[in-house]
PyMOL Python script that loads the backbone (N, CA, C, O; Angstrom):
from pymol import cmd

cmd.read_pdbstr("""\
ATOM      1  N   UNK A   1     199.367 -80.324 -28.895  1.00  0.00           N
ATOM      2  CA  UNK A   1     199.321 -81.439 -27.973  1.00  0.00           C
ATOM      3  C   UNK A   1     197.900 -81.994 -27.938  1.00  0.00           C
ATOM      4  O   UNK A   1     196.840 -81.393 -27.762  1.00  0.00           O
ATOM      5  N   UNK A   2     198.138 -83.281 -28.147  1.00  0.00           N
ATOM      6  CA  UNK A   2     196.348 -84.009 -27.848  1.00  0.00           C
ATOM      7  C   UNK A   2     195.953 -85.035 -26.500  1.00  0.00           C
ATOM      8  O   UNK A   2     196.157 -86.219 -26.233  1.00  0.00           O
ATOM      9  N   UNK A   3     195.267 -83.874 -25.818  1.00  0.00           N
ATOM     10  CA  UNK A   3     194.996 -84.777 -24.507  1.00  0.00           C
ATOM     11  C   UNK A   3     193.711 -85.345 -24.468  1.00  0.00           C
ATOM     12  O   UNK A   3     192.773 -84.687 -24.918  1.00  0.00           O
ATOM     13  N   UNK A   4     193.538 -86.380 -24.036  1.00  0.00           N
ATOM     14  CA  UNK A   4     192.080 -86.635 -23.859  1.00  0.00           C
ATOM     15  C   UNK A   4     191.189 -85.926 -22.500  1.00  0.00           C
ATOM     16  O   UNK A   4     191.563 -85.583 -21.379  1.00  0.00           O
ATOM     17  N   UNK A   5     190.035 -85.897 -23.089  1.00  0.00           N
ATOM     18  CA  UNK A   5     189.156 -85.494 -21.852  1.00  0.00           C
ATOM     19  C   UNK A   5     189.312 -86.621 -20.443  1.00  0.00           C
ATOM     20  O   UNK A   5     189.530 -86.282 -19.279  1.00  0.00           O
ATOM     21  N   UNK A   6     189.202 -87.443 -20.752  1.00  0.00           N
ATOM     22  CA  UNK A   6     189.225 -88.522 -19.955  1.00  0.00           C
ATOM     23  C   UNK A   6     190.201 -88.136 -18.607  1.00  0.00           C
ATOM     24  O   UNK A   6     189.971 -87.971 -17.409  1.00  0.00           O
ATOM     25  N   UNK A   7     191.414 -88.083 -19.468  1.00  0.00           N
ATOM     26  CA  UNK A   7     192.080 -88.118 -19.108  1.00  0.00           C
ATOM     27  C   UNK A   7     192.935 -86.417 -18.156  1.00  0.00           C
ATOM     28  O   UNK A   7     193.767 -86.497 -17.252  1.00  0.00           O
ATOM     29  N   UNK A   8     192.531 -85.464 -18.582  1.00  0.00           N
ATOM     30  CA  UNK A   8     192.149 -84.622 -18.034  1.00  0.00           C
ATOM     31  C   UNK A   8     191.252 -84.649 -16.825  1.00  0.00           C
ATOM     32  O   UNK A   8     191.512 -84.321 -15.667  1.00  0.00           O
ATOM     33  N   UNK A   9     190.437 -84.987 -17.208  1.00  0.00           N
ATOM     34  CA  UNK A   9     189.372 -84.931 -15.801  1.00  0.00           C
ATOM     35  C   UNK A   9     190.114 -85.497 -15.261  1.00  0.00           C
ATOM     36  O   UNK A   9     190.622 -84.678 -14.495  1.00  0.00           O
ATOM     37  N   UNK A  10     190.904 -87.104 -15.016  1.00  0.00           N
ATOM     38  CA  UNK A  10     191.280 -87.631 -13.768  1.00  0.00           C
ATOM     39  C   UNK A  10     192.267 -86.895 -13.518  1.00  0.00           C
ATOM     40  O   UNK A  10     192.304 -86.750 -12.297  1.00  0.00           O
ATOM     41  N   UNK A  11     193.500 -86.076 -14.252  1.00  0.00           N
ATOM     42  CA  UNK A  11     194.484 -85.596 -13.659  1.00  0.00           C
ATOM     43  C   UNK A  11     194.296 -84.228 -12.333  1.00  0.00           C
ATOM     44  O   UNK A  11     194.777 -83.918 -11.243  1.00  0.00           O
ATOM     45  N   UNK A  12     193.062 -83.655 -13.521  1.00  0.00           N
ATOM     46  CA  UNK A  12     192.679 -82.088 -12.340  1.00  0.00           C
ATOM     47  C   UNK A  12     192.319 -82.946 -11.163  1.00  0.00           C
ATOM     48  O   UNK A  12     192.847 -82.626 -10.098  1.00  0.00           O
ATOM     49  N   UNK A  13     191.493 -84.003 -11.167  1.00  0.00           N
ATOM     50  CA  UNK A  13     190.652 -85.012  -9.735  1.00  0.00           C
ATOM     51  C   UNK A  13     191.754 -84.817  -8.917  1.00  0.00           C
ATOM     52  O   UNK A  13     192.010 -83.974  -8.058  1.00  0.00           O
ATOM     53  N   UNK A  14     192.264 -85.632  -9.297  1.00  0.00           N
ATOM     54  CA  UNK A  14     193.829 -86.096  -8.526  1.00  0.00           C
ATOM     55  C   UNK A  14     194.089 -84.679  -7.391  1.00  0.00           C
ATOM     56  O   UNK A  14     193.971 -84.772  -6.170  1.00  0.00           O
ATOM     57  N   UNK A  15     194.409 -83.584  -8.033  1.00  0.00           N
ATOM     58  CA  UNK A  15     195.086 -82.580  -8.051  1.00  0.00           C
ATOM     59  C   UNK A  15     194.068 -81.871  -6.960  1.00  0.00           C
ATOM     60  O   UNK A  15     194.717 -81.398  -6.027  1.00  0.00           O
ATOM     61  N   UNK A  16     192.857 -81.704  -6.850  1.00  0.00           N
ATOM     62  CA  UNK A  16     191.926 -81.448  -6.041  1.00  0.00           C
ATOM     63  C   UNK A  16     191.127 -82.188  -4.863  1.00  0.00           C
ATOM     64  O   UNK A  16     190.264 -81.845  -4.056  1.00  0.00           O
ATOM     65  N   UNK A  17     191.872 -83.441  -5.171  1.00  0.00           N
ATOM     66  CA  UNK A  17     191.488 -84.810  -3.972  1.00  0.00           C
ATOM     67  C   UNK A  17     192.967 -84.146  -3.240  1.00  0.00           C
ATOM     68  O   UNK A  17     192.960 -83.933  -2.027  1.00  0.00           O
ATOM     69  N   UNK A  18     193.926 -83.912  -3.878  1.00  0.00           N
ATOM     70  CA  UNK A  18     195.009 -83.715  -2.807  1.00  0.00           C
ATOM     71  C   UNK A  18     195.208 -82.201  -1.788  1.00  0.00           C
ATOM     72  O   UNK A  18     195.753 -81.969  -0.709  1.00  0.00           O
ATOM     73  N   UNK A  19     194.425 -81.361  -2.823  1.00  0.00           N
ATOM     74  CA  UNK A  19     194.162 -80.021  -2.503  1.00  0.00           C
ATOM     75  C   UNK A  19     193.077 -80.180  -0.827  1.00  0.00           C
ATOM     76  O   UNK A  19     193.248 -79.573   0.231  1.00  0.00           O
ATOM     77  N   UNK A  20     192.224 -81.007  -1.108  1.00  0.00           N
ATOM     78  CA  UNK A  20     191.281 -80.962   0.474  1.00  0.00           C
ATOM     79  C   UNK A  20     191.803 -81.985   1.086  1.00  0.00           C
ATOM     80  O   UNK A  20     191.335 -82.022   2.224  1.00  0.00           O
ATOM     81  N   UNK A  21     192.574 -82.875   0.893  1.00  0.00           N
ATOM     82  CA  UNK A  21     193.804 -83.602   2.251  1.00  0.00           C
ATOM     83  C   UNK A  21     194.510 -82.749   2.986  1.00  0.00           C
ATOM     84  O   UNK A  21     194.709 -82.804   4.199  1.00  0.00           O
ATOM     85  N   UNK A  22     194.955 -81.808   2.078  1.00  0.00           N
ATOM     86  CA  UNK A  22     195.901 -80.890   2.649  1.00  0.00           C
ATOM     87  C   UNK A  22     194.981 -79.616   3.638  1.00  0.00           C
ATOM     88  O   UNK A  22     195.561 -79.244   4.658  1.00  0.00           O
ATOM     89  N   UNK A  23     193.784 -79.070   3.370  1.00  0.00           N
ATOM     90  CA  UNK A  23     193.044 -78.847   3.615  1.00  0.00           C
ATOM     91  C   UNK A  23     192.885 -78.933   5.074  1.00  0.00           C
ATOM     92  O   UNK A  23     193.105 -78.161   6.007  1.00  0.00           O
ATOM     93  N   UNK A  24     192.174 -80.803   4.896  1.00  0.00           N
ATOM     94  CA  UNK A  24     191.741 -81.087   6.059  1.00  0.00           C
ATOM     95  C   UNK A  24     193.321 -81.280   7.134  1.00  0.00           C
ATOM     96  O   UNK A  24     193.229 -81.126   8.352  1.00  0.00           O
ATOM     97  N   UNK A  25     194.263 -81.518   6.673  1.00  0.00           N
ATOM     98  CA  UNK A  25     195.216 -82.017   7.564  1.00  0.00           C
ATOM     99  C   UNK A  25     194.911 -83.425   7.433  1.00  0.00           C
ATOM    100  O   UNK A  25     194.992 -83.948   8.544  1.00  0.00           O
ATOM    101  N   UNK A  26     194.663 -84.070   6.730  1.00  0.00           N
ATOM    102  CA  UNK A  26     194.690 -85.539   7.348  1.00  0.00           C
ATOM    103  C   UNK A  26     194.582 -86.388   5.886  1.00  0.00           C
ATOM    104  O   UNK A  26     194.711 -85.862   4.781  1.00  0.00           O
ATOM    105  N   UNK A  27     194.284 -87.982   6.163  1.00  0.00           N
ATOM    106  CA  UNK A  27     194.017 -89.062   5.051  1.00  0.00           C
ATOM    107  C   UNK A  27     192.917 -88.785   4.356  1.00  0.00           C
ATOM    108  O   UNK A  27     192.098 -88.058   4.917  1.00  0.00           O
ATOM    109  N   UNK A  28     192.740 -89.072   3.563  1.00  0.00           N
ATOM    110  CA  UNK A  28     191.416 -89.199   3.243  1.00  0.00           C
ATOM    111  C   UNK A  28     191.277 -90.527   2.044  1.00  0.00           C
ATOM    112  O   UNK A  28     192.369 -91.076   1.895  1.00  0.00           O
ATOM    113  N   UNK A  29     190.581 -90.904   1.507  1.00  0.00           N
ATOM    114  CA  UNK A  29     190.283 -92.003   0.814  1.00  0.00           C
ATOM    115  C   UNK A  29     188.735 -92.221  -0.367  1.00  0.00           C
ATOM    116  O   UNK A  29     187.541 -92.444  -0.164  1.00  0.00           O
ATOM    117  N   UNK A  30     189.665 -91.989  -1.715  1.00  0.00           N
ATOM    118  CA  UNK A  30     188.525 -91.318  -2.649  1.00  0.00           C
ATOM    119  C   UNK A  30     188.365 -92.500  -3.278  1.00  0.00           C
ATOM    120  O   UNK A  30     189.340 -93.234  -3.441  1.00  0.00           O
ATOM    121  N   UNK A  31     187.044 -92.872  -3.745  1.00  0.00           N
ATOM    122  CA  UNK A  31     186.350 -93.984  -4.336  1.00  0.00           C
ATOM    123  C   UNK A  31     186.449 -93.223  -6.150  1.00  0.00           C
ATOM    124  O   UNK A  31     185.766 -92.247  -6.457  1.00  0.00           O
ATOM    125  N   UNK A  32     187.036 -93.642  -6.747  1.00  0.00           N
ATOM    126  CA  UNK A  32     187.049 -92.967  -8.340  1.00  0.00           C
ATOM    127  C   UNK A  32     186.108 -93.637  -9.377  1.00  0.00           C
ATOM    128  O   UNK A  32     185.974 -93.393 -10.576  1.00  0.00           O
ATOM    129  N   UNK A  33     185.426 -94.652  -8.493  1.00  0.00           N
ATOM    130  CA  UNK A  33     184.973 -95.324  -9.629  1.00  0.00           C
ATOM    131  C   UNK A  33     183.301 -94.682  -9.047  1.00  0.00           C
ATOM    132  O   UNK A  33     182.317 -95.094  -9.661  1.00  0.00           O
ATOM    133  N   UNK A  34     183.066 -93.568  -7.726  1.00  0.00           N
ATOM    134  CA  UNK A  34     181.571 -92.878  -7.684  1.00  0.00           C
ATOM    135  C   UNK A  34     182.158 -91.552  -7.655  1.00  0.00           C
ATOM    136  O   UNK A  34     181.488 -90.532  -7.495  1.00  0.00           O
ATOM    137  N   UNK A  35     183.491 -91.577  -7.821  1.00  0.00           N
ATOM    138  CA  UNK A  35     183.971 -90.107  -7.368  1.00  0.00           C
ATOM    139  C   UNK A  35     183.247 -89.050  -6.517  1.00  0.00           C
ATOM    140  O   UNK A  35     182.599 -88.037  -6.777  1.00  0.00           O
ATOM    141  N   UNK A  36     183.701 -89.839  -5.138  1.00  0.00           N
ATOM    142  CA  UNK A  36     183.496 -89.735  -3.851  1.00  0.00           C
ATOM    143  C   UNK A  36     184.477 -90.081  -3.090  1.00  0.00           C
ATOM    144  O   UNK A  36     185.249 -91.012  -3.320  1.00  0.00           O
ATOM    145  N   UNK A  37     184.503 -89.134  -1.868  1.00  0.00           N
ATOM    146  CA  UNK A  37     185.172 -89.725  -0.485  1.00  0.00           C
ATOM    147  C   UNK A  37     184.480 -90.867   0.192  1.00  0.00           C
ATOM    148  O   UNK A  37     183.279 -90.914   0.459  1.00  0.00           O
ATOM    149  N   UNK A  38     185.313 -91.712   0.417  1.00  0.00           N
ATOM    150  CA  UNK A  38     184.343 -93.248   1.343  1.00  0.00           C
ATOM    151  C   UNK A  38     183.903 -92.595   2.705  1.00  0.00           C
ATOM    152  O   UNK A  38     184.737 -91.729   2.966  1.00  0.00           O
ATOM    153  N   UNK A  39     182.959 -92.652   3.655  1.00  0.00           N
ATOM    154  CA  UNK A  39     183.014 -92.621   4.702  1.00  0.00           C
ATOM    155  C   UNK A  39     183.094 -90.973   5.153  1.00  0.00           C
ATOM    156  O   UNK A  39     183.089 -90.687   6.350  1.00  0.00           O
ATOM    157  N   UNK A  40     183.161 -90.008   4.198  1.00  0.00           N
ATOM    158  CA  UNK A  40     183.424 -88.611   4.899  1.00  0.00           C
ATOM    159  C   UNK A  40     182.891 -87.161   4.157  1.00  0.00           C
ATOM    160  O   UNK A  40     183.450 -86.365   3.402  1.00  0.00           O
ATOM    161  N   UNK A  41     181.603 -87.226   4.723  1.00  0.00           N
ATOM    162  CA  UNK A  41     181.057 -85.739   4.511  1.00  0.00           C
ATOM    163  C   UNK A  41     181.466 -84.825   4.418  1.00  0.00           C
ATOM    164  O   UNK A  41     181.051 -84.087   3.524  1.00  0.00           O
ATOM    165  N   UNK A  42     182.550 -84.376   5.343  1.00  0.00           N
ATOM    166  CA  UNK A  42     183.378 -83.594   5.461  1.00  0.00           C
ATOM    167  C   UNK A  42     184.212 -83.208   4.286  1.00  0.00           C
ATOM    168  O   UNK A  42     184.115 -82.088   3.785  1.00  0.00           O
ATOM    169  N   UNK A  43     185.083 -84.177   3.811  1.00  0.00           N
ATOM    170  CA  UNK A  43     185.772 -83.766   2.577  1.00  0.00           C
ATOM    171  C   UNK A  43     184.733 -83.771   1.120  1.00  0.00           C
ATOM    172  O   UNK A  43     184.932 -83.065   0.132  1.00  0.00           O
ATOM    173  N   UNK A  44     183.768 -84.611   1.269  1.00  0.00           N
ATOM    174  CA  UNK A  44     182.654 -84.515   0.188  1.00  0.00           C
ATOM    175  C   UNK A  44     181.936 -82.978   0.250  1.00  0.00           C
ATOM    176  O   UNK A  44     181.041 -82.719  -0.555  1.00  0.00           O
ATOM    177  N   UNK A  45     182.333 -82.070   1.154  1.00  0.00           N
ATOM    178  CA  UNK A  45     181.778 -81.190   0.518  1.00  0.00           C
ATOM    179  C   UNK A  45     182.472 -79.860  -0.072  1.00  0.00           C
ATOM    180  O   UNK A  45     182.038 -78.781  -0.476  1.00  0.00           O
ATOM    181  N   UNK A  46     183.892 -80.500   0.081  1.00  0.00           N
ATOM    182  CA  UNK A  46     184.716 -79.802   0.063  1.00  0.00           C
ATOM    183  C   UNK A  46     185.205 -79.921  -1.808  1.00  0.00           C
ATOM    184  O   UNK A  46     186.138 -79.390  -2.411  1.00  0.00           O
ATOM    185  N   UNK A  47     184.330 -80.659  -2.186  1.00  0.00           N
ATOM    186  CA  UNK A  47     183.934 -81.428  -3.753  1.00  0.00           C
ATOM    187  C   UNK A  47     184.062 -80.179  -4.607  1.00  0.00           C
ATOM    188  O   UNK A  47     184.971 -79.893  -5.387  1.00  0.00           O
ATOM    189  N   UNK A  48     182.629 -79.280  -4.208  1.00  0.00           N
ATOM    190  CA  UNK A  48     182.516 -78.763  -5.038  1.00  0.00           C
ATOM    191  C   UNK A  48     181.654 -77.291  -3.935  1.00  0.00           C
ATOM    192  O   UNK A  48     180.947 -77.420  -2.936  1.00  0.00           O
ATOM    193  N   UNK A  49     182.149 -75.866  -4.732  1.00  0.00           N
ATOM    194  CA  UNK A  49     181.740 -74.453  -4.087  1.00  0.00           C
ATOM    195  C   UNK A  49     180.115 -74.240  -4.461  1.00  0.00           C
ATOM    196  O   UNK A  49     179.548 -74.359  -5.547  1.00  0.00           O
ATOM    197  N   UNK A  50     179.658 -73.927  -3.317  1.00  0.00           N
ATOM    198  CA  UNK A  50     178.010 -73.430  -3.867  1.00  0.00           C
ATOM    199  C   UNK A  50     178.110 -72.292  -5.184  1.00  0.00           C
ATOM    200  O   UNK A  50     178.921 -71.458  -5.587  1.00  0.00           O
ATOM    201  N   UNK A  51     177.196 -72.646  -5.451  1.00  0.00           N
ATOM    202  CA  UNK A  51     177.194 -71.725  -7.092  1.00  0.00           C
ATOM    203  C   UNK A  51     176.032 -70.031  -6.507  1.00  0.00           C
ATOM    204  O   UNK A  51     175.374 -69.799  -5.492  1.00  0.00           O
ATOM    205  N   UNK A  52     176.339 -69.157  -7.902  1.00  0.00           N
ATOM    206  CA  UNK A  52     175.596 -68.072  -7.637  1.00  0.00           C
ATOM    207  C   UNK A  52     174.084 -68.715  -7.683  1.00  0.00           C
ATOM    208  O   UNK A  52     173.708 -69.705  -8.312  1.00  0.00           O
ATOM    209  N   UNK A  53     173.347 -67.862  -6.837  1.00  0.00           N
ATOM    210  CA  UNK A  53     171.466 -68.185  -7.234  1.00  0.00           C
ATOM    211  C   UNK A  53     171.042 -68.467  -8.910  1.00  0.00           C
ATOM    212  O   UNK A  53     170.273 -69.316  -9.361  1.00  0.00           O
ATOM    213  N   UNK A  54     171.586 -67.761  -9.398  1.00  0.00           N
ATOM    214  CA  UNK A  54     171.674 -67.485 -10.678  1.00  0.00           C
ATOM    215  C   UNK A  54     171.702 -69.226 -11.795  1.00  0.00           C
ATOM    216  O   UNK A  54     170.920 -69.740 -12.595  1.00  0.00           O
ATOM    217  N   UNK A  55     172.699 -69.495 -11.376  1.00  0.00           N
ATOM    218  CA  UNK A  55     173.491 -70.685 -11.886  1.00  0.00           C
ATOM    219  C   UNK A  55     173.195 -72.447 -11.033  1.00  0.00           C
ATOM    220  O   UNK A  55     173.251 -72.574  -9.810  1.00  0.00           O
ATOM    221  N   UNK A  56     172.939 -73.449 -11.850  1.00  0.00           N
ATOM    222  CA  UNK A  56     173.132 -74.652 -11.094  1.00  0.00           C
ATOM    223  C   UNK A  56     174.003 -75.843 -12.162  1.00  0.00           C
ATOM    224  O   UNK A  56     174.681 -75.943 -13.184  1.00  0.00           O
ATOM    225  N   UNK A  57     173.509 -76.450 -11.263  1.00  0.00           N
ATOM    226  CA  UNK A  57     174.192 -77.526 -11.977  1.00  0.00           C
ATOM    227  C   UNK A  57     173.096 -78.463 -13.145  1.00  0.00           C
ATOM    228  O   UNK A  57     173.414 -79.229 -14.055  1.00  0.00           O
ATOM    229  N   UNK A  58     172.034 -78.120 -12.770  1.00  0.00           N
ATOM    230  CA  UNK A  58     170.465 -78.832 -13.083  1.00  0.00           C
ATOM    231  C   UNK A  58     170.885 -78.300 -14.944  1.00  0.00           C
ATOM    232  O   UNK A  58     170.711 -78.844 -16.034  1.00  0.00           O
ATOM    233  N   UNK A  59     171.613 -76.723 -14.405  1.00  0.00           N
ATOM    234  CA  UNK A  59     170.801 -76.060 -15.858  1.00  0.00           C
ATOM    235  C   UNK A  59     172.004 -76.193 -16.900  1.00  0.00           C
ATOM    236  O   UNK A  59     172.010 -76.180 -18.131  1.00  0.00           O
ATOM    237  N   UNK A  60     173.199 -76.350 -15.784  1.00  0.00           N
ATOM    238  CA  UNK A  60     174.461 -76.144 -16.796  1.00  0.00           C
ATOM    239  C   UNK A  60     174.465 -77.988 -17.360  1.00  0.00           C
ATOM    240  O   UNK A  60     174.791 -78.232 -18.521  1.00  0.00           O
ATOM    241  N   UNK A  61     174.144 -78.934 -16.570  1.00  0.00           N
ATOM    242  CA  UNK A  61     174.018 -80.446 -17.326  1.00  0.00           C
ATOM    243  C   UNK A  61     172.895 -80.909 -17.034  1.00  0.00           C
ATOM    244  O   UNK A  61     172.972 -81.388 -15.903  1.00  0.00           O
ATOM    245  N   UNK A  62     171.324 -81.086 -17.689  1.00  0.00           N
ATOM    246  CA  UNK A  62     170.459 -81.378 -17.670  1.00  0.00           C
ATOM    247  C   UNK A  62     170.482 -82.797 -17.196  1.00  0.00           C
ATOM    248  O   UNK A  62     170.907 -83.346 -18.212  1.00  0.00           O
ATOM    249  N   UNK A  63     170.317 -83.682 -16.383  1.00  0.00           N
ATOM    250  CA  UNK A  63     169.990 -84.822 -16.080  1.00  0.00           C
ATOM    251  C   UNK A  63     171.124 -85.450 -14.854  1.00  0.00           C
ATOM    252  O   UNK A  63     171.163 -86.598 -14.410  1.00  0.00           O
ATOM    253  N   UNK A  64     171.970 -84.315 -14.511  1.00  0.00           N
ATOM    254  CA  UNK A  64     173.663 -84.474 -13.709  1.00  0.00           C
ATOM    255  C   UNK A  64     172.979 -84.516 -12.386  1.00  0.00           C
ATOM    256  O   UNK A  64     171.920 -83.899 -12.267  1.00  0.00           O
ATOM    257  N   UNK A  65     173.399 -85.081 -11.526  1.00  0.00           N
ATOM    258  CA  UNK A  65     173.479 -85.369 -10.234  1.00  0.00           C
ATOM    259  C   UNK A  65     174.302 -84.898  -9.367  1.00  0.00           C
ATOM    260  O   UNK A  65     175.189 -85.749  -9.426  1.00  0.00           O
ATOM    261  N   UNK A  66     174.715 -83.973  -8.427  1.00  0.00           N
ATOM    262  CA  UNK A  66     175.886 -83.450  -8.219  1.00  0.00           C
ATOM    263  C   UNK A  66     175.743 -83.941  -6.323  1.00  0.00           C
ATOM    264  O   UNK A  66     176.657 -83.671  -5.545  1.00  0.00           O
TER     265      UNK A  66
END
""", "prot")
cmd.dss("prot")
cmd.show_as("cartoon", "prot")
cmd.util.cbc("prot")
cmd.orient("prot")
């Protein structure tokens, strides 16, 4: 089977934007084109798990913004 990356990434998104709705109990409303929640800290941090001391994001994609 040939999937694209692309296209992968948006399906897991999807799948994990719905995972912290359910979460929070409530709406929420994701901007895909900054892949971000509009308006809510709350579910933005629910984005992504703190990493070990060990590990970042700096080192695993040099120039990434997280």
């Amino acid at each position: 089977t040939i999937y694209l990356p692309e296209s992968g990434h948006r399906t897991s998104s999807l799948l994990h934007i719905g995972n912290i709705a359910l979460k929070l109990n409530r709406k929420i409303i994701w901007d895909p084109l900054n892949e971000r929640f509009i308006n809510d800290p709350e579910a933005d941090k629910l984005r992504k798990k703190e990493m070990r001391k060990k590990w970042s994001y700096s080192k695993i994609c040099p120039g990434y913004e997280y």
